[in-house]
Every structure is written in structure tokens, then in C-alpha cells.
C-alpha positions as CSV (number, residue, x, y, z in Angstrom):
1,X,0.0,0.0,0.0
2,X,2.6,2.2,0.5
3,X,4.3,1.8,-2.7
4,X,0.8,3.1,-4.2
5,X,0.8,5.8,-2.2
6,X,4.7,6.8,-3.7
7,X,3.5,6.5,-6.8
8,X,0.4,8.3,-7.4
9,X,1.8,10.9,-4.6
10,X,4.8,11.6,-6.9
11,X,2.1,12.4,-9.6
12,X,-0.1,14.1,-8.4
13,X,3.6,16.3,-7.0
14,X,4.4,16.4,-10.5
15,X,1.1,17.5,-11.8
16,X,1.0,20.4,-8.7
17,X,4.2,21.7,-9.6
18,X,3.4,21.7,-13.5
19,X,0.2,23.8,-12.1
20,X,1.9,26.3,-10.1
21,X,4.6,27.0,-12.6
22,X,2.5,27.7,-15.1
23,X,0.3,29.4,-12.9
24,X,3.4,32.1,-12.5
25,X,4.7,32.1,-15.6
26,X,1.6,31.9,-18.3
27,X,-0.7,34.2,-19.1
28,X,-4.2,34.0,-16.7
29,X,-6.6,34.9,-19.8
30,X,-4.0,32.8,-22.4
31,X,-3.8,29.5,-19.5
32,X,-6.9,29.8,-17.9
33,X,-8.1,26.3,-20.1
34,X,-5.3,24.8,-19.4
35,X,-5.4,25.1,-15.5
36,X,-9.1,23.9,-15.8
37,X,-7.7,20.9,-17.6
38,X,-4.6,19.9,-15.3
39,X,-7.1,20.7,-12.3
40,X,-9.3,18.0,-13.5
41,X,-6.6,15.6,-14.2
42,X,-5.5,16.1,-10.4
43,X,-9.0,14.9,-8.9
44,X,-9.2,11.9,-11.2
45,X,-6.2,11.0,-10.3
46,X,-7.5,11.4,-6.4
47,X,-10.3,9.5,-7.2
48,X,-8.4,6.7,-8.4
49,X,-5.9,7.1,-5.5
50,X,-8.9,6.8,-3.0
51,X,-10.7,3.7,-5.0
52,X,-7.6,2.0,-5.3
53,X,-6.8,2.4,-1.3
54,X,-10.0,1.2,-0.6
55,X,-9.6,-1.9,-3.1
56,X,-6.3,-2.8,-0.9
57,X,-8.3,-2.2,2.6
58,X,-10.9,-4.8,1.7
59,X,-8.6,-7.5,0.4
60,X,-6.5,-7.0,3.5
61,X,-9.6,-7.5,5.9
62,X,-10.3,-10.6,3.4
63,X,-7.0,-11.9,4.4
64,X,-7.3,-11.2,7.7
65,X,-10.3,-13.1,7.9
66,X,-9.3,-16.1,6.0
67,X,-6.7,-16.5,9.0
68,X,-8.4,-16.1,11.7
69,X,-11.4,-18.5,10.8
70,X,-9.0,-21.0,9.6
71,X,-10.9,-21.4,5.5
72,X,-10.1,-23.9,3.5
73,X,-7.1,-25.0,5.5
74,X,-8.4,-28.5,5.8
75,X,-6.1,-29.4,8.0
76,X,-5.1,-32.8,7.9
77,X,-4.0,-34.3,11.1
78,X,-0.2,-35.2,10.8
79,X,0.6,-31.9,10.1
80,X,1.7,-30.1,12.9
81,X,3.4,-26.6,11.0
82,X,1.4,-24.4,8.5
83,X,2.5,-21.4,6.5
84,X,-0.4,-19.3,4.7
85,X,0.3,-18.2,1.1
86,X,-1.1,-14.3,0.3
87,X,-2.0,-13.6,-3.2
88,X,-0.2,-12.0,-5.2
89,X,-0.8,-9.3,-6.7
90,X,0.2,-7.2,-10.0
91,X,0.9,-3.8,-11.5
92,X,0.6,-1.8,-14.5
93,X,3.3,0.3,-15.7
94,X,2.5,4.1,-15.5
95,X,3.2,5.9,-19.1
96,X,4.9,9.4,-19.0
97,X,0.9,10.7,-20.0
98,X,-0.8,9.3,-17.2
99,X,-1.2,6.8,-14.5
100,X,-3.1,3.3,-14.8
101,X,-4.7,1.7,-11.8
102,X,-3.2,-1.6,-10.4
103,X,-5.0,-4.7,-10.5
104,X,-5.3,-7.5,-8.5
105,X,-5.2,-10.9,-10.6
106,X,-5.1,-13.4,-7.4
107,X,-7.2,-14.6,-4.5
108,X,-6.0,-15.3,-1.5
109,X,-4.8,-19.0,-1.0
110,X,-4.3,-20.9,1.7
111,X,-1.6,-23.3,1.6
112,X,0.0,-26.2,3.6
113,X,3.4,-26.7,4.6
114,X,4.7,-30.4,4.5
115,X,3.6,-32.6,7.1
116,X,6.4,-33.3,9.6
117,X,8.1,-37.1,9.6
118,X,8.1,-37.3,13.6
119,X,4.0,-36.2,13.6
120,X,3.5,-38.7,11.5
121,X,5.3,-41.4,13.1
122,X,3.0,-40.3,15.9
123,X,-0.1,-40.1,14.1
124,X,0.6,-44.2,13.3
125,X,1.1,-44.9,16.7
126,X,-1.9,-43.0,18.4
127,X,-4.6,-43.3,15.7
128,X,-4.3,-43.9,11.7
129,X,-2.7,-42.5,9.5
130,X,-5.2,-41.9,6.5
131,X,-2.4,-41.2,3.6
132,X,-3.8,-43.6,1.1
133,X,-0.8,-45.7,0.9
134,X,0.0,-49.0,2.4
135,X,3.0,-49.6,5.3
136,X,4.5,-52.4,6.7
137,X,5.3,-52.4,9.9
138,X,8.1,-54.9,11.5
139,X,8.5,-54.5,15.5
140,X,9.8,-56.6,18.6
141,X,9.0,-56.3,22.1
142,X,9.9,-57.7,25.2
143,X,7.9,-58.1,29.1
144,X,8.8,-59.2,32.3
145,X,6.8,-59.9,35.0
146,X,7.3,-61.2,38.4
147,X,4.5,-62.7,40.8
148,X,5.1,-63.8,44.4
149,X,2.5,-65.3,46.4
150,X,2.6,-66.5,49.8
151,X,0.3,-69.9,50.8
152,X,-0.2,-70.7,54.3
153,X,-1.3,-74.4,54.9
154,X,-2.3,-74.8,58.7
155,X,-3.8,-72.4,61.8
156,X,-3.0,-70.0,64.4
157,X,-2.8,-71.2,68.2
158,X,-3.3,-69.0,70.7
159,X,-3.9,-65.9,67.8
160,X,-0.1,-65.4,67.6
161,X,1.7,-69.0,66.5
162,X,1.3,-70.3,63.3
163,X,1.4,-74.5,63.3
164,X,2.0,-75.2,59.5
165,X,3.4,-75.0,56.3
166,X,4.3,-72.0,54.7
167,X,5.4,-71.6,51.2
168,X,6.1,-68.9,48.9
169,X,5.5,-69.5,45.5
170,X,7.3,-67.2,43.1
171,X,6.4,-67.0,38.8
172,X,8.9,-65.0,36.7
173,X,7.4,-64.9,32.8
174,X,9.6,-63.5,30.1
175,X,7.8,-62.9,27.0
176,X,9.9,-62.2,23.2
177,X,6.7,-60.5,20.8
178,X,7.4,-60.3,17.0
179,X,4.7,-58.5,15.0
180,X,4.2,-58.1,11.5
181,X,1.5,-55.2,10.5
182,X,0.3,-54.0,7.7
183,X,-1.9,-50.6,6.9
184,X,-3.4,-49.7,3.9
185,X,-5.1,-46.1,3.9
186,X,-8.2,-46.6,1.5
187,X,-9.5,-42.9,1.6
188,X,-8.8,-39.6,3.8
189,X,-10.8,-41.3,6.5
190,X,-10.7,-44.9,6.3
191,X,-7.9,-47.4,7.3
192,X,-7.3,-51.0,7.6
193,X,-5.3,-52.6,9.2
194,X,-4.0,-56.5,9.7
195,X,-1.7,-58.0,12.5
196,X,-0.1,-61.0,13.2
197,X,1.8,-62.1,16.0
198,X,4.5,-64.7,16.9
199,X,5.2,-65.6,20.8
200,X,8.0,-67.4,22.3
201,X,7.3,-67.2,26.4
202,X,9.7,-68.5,29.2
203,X,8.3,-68.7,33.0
204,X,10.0,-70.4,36.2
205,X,7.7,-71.4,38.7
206,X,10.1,-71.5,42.1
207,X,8.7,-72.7,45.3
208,X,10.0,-72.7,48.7
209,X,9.5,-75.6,51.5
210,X,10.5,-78.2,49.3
211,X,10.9,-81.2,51.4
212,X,9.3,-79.5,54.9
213,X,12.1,-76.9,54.8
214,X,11.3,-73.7,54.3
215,X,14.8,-72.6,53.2
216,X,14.4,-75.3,50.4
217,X,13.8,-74.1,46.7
218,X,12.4,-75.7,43.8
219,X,12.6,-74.6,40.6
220,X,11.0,-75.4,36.9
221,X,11.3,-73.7,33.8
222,X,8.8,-74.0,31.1
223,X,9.1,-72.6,27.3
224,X,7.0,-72.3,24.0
225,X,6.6,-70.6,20.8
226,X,4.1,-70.3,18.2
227,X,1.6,-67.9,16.4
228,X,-0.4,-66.0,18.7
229,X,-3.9,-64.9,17.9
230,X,-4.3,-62.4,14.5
231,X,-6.2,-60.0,14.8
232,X,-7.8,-56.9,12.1
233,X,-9.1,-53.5,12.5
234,X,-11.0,-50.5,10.6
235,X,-10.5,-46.7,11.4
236,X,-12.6,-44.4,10.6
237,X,-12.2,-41.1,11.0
238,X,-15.3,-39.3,12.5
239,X,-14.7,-35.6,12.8
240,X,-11.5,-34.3,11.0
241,X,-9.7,-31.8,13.5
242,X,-10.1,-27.7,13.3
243,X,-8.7,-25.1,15.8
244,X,-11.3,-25.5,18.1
245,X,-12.0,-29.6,18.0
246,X,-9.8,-32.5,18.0
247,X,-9.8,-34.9,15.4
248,X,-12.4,-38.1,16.3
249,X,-11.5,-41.4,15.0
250,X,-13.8,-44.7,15.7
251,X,-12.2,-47.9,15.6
252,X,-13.4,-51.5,15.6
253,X,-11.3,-54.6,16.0
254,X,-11.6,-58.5,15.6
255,X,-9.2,-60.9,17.3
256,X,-9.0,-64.7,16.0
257,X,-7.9,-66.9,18.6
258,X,-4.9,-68.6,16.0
259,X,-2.8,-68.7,19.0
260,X,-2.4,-71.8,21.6
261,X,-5.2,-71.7,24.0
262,X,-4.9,-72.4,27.6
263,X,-7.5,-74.5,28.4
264,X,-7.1,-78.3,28.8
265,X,-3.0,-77.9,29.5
266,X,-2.1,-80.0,32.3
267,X,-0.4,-79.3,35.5
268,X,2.1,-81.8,36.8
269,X,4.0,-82.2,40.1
270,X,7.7,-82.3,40.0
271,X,9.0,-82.5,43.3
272,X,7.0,-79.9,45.4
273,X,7.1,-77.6,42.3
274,X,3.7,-78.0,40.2
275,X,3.8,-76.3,36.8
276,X,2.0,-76.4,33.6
277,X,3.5,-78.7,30.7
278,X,3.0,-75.9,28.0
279,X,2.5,-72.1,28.1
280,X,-0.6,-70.7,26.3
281,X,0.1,-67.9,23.6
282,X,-3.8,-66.8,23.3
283,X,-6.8,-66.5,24.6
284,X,-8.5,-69.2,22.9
285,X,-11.4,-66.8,22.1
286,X,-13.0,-64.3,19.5
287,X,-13.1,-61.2,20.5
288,X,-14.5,-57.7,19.1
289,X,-13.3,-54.2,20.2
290,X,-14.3,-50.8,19.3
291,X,-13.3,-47.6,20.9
292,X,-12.8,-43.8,20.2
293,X,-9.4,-41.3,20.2
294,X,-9.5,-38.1,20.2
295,X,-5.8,-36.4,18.9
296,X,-5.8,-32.8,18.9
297,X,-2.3,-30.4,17.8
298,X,-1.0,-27.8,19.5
299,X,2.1,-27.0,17.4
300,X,5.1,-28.4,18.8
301,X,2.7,-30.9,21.1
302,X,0.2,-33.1,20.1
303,X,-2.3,-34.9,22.2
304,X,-4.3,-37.6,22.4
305,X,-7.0,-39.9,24.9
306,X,-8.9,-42.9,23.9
307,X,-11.7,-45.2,24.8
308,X,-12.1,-48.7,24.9
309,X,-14.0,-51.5,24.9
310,X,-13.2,-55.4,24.5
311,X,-16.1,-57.9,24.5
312,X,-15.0,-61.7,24.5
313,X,-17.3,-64.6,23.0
314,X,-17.9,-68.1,25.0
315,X,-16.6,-70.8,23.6
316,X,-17.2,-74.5,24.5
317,X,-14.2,-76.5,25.2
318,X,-13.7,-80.4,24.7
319,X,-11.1,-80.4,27.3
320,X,-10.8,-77.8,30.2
321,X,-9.0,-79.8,33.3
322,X,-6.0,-79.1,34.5
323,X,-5.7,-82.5,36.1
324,X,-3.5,-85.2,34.5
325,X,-5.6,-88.2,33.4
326,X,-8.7,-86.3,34.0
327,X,-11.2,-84.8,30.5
328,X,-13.7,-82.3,31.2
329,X,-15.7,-80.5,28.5
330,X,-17.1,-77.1,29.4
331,X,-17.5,-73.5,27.9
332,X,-15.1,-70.3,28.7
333,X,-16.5,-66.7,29.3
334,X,-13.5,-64.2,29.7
335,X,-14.6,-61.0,31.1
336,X,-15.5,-58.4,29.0
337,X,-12.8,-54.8,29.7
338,X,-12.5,-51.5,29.2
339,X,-9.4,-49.5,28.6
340,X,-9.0,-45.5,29.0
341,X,-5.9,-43.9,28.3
342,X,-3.9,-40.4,27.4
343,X,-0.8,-38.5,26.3
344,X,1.0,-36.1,24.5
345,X,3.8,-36.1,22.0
346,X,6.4,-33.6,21.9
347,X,8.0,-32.9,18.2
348,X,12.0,-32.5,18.7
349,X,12.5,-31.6,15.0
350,X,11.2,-32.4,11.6
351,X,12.6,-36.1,11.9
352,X,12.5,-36.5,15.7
353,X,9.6,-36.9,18.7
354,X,9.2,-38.0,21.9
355,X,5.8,-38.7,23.4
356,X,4.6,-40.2,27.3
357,X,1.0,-41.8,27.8
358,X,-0.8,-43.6,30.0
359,X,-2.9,-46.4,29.7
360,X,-5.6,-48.6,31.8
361,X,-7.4,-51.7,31.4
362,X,-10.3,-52.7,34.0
363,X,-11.0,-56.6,33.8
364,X,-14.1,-58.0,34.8
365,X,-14.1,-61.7,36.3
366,X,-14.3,-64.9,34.0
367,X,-16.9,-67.6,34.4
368,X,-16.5,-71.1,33.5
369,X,-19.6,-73.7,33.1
370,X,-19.1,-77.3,32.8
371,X,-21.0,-79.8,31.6
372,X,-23.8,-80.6,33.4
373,X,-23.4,-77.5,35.3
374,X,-24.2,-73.7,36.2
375,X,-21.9,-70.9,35.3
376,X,-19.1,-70.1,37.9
377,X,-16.9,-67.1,38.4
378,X,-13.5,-67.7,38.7
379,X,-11.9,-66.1,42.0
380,X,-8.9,-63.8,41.4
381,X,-9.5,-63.7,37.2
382,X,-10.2,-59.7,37.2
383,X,-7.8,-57.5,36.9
384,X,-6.7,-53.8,36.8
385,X,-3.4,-53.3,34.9
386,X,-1.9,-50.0,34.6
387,X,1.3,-48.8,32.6
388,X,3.5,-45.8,32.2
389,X,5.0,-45.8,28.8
390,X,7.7,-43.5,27.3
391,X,8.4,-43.5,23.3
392,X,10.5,-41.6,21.1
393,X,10.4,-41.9,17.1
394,X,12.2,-41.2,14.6
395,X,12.0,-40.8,10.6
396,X,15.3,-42.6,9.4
397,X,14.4,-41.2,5.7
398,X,11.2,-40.5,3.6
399,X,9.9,-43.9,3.9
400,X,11.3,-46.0,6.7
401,X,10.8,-44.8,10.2
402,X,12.0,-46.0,13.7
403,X,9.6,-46.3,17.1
404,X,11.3,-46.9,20.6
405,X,9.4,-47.3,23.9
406,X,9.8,-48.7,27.3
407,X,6.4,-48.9,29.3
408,X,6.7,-49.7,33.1
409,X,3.9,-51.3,35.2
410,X,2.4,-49.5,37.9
411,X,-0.3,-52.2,39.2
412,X,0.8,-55.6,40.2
413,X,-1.7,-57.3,37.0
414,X,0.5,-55.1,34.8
415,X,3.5,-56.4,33.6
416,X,6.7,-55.0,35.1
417,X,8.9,-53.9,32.4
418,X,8.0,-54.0,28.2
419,X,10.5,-52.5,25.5
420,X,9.7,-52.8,22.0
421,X,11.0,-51.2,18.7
422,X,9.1,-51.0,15.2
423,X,10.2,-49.8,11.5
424,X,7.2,-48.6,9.7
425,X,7.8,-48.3,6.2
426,X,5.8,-46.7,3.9
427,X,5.2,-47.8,0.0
């Protein structure tokens, strides 16, 4: 605006001063037409001056408003900078007779910058990532957990002296995870995905009081491996996010049991030490899930919460005793669970993020019903399992990126310790 205002103020200087000398030097009665003349260029030269100011008033409000309200940023929900794009605008070239008004070719557009590697990452990890291209998505992970419990066998005399046995039974599991996971992004707001899972698992039951003495151990290791239980999901993205909402995605989940199911493994005595023959590496049931997350960016942070629900389907068994020799059919009813959890990611640079979240799962009791028999709850099967987890991520190039995390229990039916690393890559 101000280099209009040069311009035209440099004619209209030029025209005054062609006025005035000609004022003093011509003749009134001889120049008296020509002062009329040069007098009327000078106010349609105002005129124009004054339209043309108003012209760059209105597309600067235009502009103004256009950022504020957030138009046709359609903001997608990786992206985590944005630059916005004025319009340009032209000018015509003044001739030595007179001066043209400038004109304005372009409208305002709103532009996005590129989306940043680390948000992305994120954006996988949290919710979907509705790019419309497919990834494949390698990753290992590791647990531990430890589990004491103390069994008295006997009674107090006198409320103080305990005549008995007491033993303390100890289980340390160790558990190797490898997952192979593919995504394929089918529009802007629809994702599948497909995941399937391969377990090895190591526990050692100890017990103490082998033999009537309580400094006695005895110990027994089991092992397996083998495919766990596969599972798919859908995303679907609700309500894309805007400055003032987060971005809503729904999704649903089915889980095959594939894996090794636990039911009907027998438990055999070794000693004092009694310990399953074979370790489990699913649940033996078909499960649905749906839930909701909510991710909303705050440039450099993003965050994110989410809802869950897990519902398990009964299944009838041919064999669910534990007992060596013994065969008893019946049908399995896990308890159904519901998970709540939140975070926030913190981007580091274009290639580089680190996020914390927290994460619950409430556990409602299993029943079992044999044959012949009622439905019974199973004492001790619900559970509420807590975890701290800490990630950081990393875009090793355009395509292939890295995910780290460590995730520590905070309630003893979590498990104590899990680190795990993935590779996304993107096709």
C-alpha cells in the first residue's frame, strides 16, 4: 500500500508543480483552459488514488479473515506446522501521459506446509494415518513380570503361632513379541489394518519348603513358541480436527484366537514344584473391540486420549481340566474390559519426537460352566493393569521410520517392564 501511495503521490507532485509554474509564468486569460484541464486531471487522479486504497483495505480484511477462521485450511491431522500463502498481486506500468490503476489478478490462498516425519510417526502410533498408501510395519518387544504369592497351609494357636506350612511361591514370565503389520489407507478417512503375531514365552515357577524346609527351593522352567492370535481393524475417521475440536477417530477390532489356547493344559508335580507342561500364547477366544481417540495439535505438542471396549465370545471347550488323566468339557466366558488412556507427543525436530502416555485396562471376572453344570466365576480372574509408557520416534528417511518405547507397570496385574521397537515403512 505504501508503494501506491509513492507513486500516485509523486504524480499528483508532479502535476501540482506543473500547475503552479504555469500558474506564474503563463498568461491568466492565455492559461486559464489549461489550469481547468490539469485541475481535473488532479482529482481523477484522487479518485483513483482513494478507490484504489479502498480496493487494498478490503482484500487486506479478506485476508485477515481467512486466517483467523481457519478457511479452507483442511487441516489434515499429521501436520503439525502451516505457512499461509497471500496472493499475489500485479501492477501496471505508468506511461509518461498518465497513470493506470493496479490490479489485483489473485485470490487469496491458503496453503500447507509439508507434514512433519516425527508427527506422522505419531499419528501411526496413536490413531491412523489416512495417507492412502499402504505400510508395513516390522517391531519386537519384550515383558517381564514377576508374581510372588505366599500360601499358608495350617492355623494360628493362641492368635499369635502359626502351626504349618508355609510356602512362597514365586512365577517369573519373560515374554519375546514379534509382529508383522500391515496398513493400507483406502481414503482420507478410512484405514485398515491387519496384524499377526508370533510368541515365544519362558516362566520359572520356584517354590520354597520343598521337602518340609522352608529354606528349600524348587525350581522349573517352562518354554514355548508359536503364532499368537491375529487380529484386524478398521479406522474411521469421524470428525476431522479444526482449531477449536480434535480430530475423532472410531475404531473397531476382531481378534482370531490362532494362537495356543490355555484351556485343557495340564499341570504336573515335579517334586514340590507343580507347573504347567505348556504355556498358552492366546486366549482361545473371538473377540470384538471398538473404541474412540481423540488427537488434537497444538504445534510443537500433540495430544491424544482414547476409549475402549473389549467384549470376549464363550466358547465350548472339549477339554478344560487341568488335572493329569482327568477330560472335562465345558464353555469359557472371559470378562469383558474396558481401557482409557492419554498422552502427548512432543515434536523435537522435523525427523524426531518423543511422546509419554498412560494407559488402563479394568478386567471384569471370568466364568466357567461345565458340563452338566451352572456358570461359575472364577476367584482372582479380574484385573486392573496400569502402565507408564515413554516413546520416542524417529523418521530414518522419507519412507522407513523408527519407534522406541519402554512402558513400566504401575499395578501388580500389569507387567513389570516392556521394551519394544518398530520400522514402519511406507510404500
Amino acid at each position: 500500500m505504501n508503494n501506491h501511495f509513492f507513486k500516485l503521490s509523486g504524480v499528483a507532485l508532479a502535476v501540482a508543480t506543473c500547475l503552479s509554474s504555469n500558474v506564474w509564468a503563463a498568461d491568466p486569460a492565455t492559461d486559464a483552459q489549461d489550469v481547468a484541464e490539469l485541475r481535473k486531471q488532479l482529482g481523477e487522479l484522487n479518485n483513483r488514488y482513494e478507490a484504489q486504497s479502498a480496493t487494498l483495505q478490503s482484500l487486506a480484511q479478506r485476508l485477515q479473515q481467512l486466517e483467523n477462521s481457519g478457511q479452507g485450511q483442511a487441516r489434515p491431522m499429521h501436520a503439525v506446522n502451516k505457512t499461509v500463502v497471500a496472493a499475489d498481486t500485479s501492477t501496471t506500468q505508468t506511461t509518461s501521459d498518465e497513470s493506470r490503476p493496479e490490479q489485483v489478478t489473485n485470490e487469496p490462498v491458503v496453503k500447507e506446509a509439508p507434514a512433519s516425519r516425527s508427527a506422522e510417526a505419531v499419528y501411526r502410533e496413536q490413531n491412523a494415518l489416512f495417507n492412502k498408501t499402504f505400510t508395513l510395519e516390522t517391531g519386537i518387544s519384550y515383558s517381564h513380570s514377576d508374581r510372588r504369592q505366599l500360601t499358608l497351609e495350617g492355623f494360628l494357636a493362641l492368635d499369635a503361632i502359626f502351626l504349618g506350612n508355609i510356602k512362597l511361591d514365586r512365577i517369573k514370565s519373560d515374554i519375546v513379541q514379534l509382529d508383522v503389520t500391515g496398513r493400507y489407507g483406502v481414503t482420507d478417512r478410512l484405514q485398515f489394518d491387519f496384524n499377526a503375531p508370533f510368541l515365544y514365552r519362558n516362566s520359572t515357577f520356584e517354590s520354597s519348603g520343598v521337602g518340609g524346609s522352608a529354606s528349600t527351593l524348587g525350581e522349573r522352567d517352562v518354554s514355548n513358541a508359536d503364532i499368537g492370535d491375529v487380529s484386524a481393524g478398521a479406522y474411521y475417521r469421524l470428525f476431522p480436527e479444526t482449531p477449536t475440536s480434535p480430530d475423532i477417530v472410531l475404531n473397531v477390532r476382531v481378534k482370531a484366537p490362532t494362537g495356543k489356547d490355555p484351556y485343557g493344559i495340564k499341570f504336573t508335580k515335579v517334586g514340590d514344584v507343580s507347573a504347567p507342561n505348556d504355556l498358552p500364547t492366546g486366549n482361545g477366544l473371538w473377540s470384538l473391540s471398538t473404541g474412540l481417540t481423540f488427537v488434537k495439535t497444538i504445534d510443537p505438542a500433540i495430544l491424544f486420549a482414547n476409549i475402549g471396549y473389549s467384549h470376549n465370545f464363550s466358547r465350548k471347550f472339549s477339554d478344560i481340566s487341568g488335572t493329569p488323566g482327568d477330560k472335562v468339557s465345558g464353555e469359557i466366558d472371559l470378562g469383558d474390559s474396558y481401557q482409557l488412556g492419554g498422552g502427548f507427543a512432543f515434536a523435537l525436530s522435523d525427523r524426531m519426537s518423543t511422546s509419554m502416555s498412560y494407559a488402563h485396562r479394568f478386567s471384569h471376572k471370568a466364568r466357567i460352566k461345565q458340563a452338566g453344570q451352572g456358570w461359575n466365576s472364577v476367584t482372582g480372574s479380574d484385573a486392573s493393569a496400569g502402565s507408564l509408557n515413554f516413546g520416542i520416534t524417529y523418521a530414518m528417511s522419507d519412507k522407513l521410520s523408527m519407534v522406541a518405547n519402554v512402558g513400566m507397570g504401575v499395578t501388580p496385574d500389569a507387567p513389570d517392564v516392556t521394551v519394544g521397537i518398530k520400522f514402519p515403512y511406507n510404500f
